[in-house]
N, C-alpha and C positions, 0 to 999 in steps of 0.2 A: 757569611757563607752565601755565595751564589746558586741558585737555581742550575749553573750546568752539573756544578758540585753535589748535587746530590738527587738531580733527578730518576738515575739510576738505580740509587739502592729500595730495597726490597720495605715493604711496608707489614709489619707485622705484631698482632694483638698480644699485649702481653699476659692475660688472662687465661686465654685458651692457644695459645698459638698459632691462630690461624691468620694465613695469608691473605692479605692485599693488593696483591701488584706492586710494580712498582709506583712513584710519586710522578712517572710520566703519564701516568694512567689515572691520574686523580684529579680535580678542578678544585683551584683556591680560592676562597671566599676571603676578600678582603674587607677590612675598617675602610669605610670611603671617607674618613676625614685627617687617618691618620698614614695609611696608607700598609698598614700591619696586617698580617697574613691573622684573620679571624678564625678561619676553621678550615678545612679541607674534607672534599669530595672523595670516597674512597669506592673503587669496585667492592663489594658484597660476593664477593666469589665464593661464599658458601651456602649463598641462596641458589645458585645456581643451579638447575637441572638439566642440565645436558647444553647442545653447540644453541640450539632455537629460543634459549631462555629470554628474557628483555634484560635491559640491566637494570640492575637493583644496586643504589649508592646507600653509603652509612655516612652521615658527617662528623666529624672530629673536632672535636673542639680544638685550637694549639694548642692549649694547655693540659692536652692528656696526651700529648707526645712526652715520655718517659725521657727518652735517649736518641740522640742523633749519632749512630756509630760509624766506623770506616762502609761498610754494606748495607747496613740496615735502619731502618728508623723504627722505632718501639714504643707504640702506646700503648694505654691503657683504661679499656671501653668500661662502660657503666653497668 
């Protein structure tokens, strides 16, 4: 799957359901020897308090992405 393919969809916890952003909103951390997507950078949009807030990231490990669906991508935080 390519990166245009799914930068679109919607990032979100499957624990509590809270949103994300989408995946063009988020920074990948790759394997520098293998070249495999390691974790990913996600907005913290429920840190947020109000438009002035800084931003605040949560990383992701790829392996607690659940589900890559037609809209959505669905993991599952610790």
């Amino acid at each position: 799957m390519r990166l245009s393919e799914i930068g679109d969809k919607e990032i979100v916890d499957l624990r509590n359901g809270s949103r994300h952003g989408q995946l063009w909103d988020a920074e990948m951390l790759f394997e520098k020897d293998t070249g495999k997507i390691k974790s990913i950078l996600v907005p913290n949009l429920q840190s947020k308090i109000g438009f002035l807030a800084g931003h605040d990231f949560m990383q992701l490990p790829w392996s607690s992405i659940v589900k890559i669906g037609e809209d959505i991508i669905i993991f599952e935080s610790q």
